[in-house]
C-alpha positions as CSV (number, residue, x, y, z in Angstrom):
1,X,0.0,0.0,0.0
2,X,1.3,3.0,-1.1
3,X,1.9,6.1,1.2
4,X,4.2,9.0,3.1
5,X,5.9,7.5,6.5
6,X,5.7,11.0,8.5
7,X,6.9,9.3,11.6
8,X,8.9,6.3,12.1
9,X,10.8,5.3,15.8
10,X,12.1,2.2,17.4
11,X,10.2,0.7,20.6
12,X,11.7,2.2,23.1
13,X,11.3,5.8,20.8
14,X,15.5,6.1,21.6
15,X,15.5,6.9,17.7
16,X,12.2,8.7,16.5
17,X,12.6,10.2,12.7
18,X,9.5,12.6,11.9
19,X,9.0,14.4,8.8
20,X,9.9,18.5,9.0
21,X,8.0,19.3,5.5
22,X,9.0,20.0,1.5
23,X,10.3,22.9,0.1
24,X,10.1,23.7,-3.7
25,X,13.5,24.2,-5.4
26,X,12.6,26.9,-8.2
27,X,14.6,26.3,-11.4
28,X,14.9,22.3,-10.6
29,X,18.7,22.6,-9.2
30,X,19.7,22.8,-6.0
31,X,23.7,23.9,-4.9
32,X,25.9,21.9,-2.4
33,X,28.4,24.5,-1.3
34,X,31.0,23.6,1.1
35,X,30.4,24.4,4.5
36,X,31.1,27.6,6.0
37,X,31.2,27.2,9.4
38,X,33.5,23.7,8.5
39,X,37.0,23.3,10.6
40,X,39.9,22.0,9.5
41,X,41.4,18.7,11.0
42,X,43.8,15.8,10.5
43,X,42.7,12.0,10.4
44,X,44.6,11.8,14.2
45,X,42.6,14.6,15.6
46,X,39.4,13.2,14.2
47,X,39.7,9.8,15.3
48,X,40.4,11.5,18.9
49,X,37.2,13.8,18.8
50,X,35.2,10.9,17.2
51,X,36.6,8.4,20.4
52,X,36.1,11.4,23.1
53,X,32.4,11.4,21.6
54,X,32.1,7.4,22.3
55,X,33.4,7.6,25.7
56,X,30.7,10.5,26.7
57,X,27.8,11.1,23.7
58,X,25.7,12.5,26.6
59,X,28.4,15.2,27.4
60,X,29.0,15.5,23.8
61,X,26.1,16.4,22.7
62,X,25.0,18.8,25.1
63,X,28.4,20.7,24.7
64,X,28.0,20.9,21.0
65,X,23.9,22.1,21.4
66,X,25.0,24.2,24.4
67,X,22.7,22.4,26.6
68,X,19.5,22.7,24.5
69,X,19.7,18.6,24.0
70,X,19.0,17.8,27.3
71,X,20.6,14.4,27.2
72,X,21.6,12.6,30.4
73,X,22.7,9.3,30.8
74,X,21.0,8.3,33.5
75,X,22.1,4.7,35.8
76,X,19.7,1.7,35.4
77,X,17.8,3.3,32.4
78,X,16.0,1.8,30.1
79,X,18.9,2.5,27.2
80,X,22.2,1.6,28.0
81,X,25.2,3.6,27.6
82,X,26.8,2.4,24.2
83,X,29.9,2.3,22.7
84,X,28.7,2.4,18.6
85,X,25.7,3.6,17.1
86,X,22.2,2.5,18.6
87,X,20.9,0.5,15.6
88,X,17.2,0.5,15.4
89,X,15.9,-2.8,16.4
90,X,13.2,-4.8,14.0
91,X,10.1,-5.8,16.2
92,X,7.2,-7.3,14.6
93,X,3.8,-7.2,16.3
């Protein structure tokens, strides 16, 4: 059956995707420009941002949102503190 997903999250709604809206592009192109705001690295400082990110996404995360996230890890919870992405589980009903 045909149709638009607008929302779509795992069971315990860790992950939740939900549709923001369209916009019309007017001449039918659209330009990728590269980023701005982008900072330059090497592969050695990357890998050691990306494993400082693993060892606290909760800290992370609300450093790079300035606190607007409102992410806690919080002992005995429901989600467990992972070490690699939280892959969306498949759960049939």
């Amino acid at each position: 059956m045909p149709g638009l997903i607008i929302e779509a999250y795992d069971i315990n709604k860790e992950i939740v995707f939900k549709f923001a809206g369209f916009h019309t592009i007017k001449d039918g192109t659209e330009v990728i420009e590269v980023p701005t705001k982008g900072i330059r690295t090497t592969v050695k400082e990357y890998e050691e941002m990306k494993n400082a990110f693993r060892q606290d996404m909760a800290g992370s995360i609300n450093a790079m949102t300035e606190g607007r996230a409102g992410i806690v890890n919080t002992p005995g919870s429901k989600a467990p503190n992972r070490t690699t992405t939280n892959h969306i589980e498949l759960y049939i009903r």
